[in-house]
N, C-alpha and C positions, 0 to 999 in steps of 0.2 A: 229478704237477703240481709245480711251481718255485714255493716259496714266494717270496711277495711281499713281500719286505723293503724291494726298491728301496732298497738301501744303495748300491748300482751302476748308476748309469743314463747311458749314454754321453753325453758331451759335446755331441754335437750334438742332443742331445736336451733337453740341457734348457731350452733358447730357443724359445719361439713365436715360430714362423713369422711372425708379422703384427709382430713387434716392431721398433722403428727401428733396433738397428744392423741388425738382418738385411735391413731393407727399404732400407736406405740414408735413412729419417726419410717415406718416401710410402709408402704404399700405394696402387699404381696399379690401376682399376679397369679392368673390358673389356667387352664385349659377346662371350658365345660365338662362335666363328668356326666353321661347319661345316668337317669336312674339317682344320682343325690338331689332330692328333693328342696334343702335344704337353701331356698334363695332368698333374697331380699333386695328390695330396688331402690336406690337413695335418690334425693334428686337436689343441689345447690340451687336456687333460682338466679344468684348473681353470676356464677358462674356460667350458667345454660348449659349443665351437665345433668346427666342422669347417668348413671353407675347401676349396672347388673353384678352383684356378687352371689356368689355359692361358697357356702362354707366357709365366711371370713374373707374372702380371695376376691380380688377383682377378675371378673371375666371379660368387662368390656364396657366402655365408657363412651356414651352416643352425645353429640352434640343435638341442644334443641332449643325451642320456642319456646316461649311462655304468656302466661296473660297478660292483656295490655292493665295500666294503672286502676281505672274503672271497671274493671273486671280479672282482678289478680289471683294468682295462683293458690289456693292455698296454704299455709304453713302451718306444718303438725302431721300428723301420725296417719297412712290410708293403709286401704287395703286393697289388692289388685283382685279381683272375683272371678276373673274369667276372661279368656283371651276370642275375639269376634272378629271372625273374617268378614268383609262385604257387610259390614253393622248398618242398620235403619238407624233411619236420627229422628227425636221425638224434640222439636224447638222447644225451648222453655218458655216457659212466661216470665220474660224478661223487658227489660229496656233494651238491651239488646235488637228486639225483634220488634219494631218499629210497626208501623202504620204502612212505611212504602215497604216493607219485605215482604219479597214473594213465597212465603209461608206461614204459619200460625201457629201459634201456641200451644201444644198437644196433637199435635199432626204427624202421621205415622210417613219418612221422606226416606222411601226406599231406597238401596243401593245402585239400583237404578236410573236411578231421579238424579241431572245435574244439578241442584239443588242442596244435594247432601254433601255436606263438608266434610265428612270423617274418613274420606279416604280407604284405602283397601283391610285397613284393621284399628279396631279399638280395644282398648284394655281398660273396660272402667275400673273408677279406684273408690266409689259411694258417693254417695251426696252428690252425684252427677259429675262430680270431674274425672276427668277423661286422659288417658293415654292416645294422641291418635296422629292418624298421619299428616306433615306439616304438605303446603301448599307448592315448597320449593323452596332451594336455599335460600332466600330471603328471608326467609323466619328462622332461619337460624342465629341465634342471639339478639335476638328480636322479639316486643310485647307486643304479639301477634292476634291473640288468641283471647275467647272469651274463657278465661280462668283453667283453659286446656293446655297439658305438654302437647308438642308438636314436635315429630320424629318424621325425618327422612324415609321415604317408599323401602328404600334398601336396607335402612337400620332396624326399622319397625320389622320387616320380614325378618330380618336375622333377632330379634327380640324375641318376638314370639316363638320361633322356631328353636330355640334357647330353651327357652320355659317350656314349651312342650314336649323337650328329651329330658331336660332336667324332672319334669313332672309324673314323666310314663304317661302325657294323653294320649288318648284314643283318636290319634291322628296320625297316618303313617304318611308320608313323603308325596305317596300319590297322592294322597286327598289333600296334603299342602299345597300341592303344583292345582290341583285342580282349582282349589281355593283361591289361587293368584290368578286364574286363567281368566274364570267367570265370574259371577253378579249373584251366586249362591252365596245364602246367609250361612255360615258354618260356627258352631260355640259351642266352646267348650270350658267345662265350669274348673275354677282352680279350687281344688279341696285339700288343706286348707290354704286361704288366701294367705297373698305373697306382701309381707310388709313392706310398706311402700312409706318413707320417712323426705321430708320435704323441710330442706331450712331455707334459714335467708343468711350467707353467714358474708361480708361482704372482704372482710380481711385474713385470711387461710396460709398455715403455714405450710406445706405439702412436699413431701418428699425434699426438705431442707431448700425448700423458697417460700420466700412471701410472695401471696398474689392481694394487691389490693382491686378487686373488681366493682365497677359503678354500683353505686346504690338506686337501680334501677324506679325502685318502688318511692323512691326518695323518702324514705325510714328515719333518714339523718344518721345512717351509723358510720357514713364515711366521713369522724371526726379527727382533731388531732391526739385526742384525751383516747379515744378508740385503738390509732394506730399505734398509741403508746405504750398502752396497755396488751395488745398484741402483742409486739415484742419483748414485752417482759414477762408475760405469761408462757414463753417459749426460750426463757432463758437467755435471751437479747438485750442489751443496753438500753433500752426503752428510752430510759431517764436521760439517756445522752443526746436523743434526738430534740433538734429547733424545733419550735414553732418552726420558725420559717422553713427548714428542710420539709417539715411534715405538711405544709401548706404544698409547697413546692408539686409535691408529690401527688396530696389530693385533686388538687387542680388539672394533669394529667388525665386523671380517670374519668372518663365522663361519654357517653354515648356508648359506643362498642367496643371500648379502649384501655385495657388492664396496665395497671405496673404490675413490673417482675422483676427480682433482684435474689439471688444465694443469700441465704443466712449467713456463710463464711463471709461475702462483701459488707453486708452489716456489719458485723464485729470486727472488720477489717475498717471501718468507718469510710466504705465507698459504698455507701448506698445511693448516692445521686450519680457516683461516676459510673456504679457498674450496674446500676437501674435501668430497666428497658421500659417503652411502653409501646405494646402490643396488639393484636386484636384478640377478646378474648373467645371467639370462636374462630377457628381455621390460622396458618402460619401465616406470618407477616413476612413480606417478602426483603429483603436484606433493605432495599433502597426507601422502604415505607416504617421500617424498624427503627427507634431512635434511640440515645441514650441521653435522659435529660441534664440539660448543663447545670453546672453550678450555679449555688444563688452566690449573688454579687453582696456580697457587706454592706450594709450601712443602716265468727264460726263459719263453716261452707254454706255453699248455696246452690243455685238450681242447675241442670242441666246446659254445659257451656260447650260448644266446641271451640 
């Protein structure tokens, strides 16, 4: 197993996908088009998004899990091979799988078997990590998982059933519904496989807001030298921001808990008055939403689900 230091994570990796230079400041939306082949899967681990695009275009954007610190997600370049209904799970030879678990190391744990963690579909992506279904909203925004996404019963369904119009598989409706019915193994192979790009980017500028999202993996990039350089890389007065505003702020983010602020409020110089901080999976409800006050002066590894 490759310890996860992530002192090394390639360049293009460190940017979400949905961020404004990479989108050019839009993110343009689409309607799936059956028949354009033509996808790729992003996924931010601070954020707990994963993004479905075709052709440049967002199609749809799932909230998910990810791996806990001791068994973290990958970051870098996969590839999706094939989309599995009712998938068998082969445990790894891991620390993971303990002396008290009730299964072993290369043990074939049918979709039958409660036992098997992987839920009604998997998407591997190589090197054993996995697309597959979370447990329940709990894992949502949540280091859930051995080094595995974790996708909702009903998003996961709508994912694959996505890529399988997008693709032309050999899978029509019926055998979909049959697929969700019963405990048949159903796969079908993606040719060619669907890139699948994985960052850790903690600070994003997106459709003209900053999101600063916890630095889960604790990486250290939720700095102040970070978020300063953020907003000057985006055209933002960077250099005008405190210390202390940018402490302010960092100290906010922590657990399941993003700042969120317009770029216009930046350069307006109300980023702490028109700052929220939020949950960063699912809406925060008006009475749980805050706006924080002023400060006062003075490589991969083995098979995970």
């Amino acid at each position: 197993m490759t310890a996860f230091g992530q002192s090394f994570i390639p360049d293009v990796m460190r940017e979400s996908a949905r961020a404004d230079r990479v989108t050019g400041g839009k993110i343009v939306k689409g309607t799936l088009v059956p028949g354009d082949g033509n996808l790729r899967i992003t996924i931010n681990i601070p954020s707990f998004q994963l993004t479905l695009w075709q052709s440049g275009k967002e199609i749809k954007t799932y909230s998910i899990g990810v791996g806990m610190k001791d068994f973290p997600v990958y970051i870098g370049r996969l590839k999706a091979s094939s989309v599995e209904w009712n998938p068998v799970w082969i445990p790894p030879s891991s620390d993971w799988i303990d002396a008290s678990s009730t299964v072993k190391p290369g043990e074939t744990v049918l979709p039958t078997d409660p036992r098997n963690p992987l839920g009604k579909v998997k998407i591997p992506l190589g090197y054993g990590y996995l697309i597959h279904q979370a447990k329940g909203t709990k894992d949502l925004g949540s280091l859930v998982s051995h080094g595995c996404i974790r996708v909702m019963q009903a998003d996961l369904y709508d994912l694959a059933e996505k890529i399988a119009a997008a693709r032309d598989l050999d899978m029509s409706p019926e055998q979909i519904a049959a697929a969700k019915s019963t405990k048949v193994t159903t796969i079908r192979v993606l040719d060619p496989p669907i890139p699948v790009e994985i960052t850790y980017d903690t600070m994003v500028v997106e459709n003209g807001r900053l999101h600063v999202y916890p630095d889960v993996y604790e990486l250290r990039k939720n700095t102040v030298e970070n978020l300063r350089h953020e907003l000057e890389s985006n055209g933002l007065n960077g250099h005008e921001l405190s210390d202390a505003t940018a402490k302010k702020i960092l100290a906010q983010v922590a657990g399941r808990q993003q700042f969120a602020v317009k770029t216009a409020d930046i350069e307006n110089g109300q980023i702490l008055a028109k700052g929220q901080v939020m949950p960063v999976v699912g809406t925060a409800l008006p009475a749980n939403r805050r706006t924080l006050p002023p400060i006062k002066k003075s490589r991969p590894a083995a098979l995970r689900p």
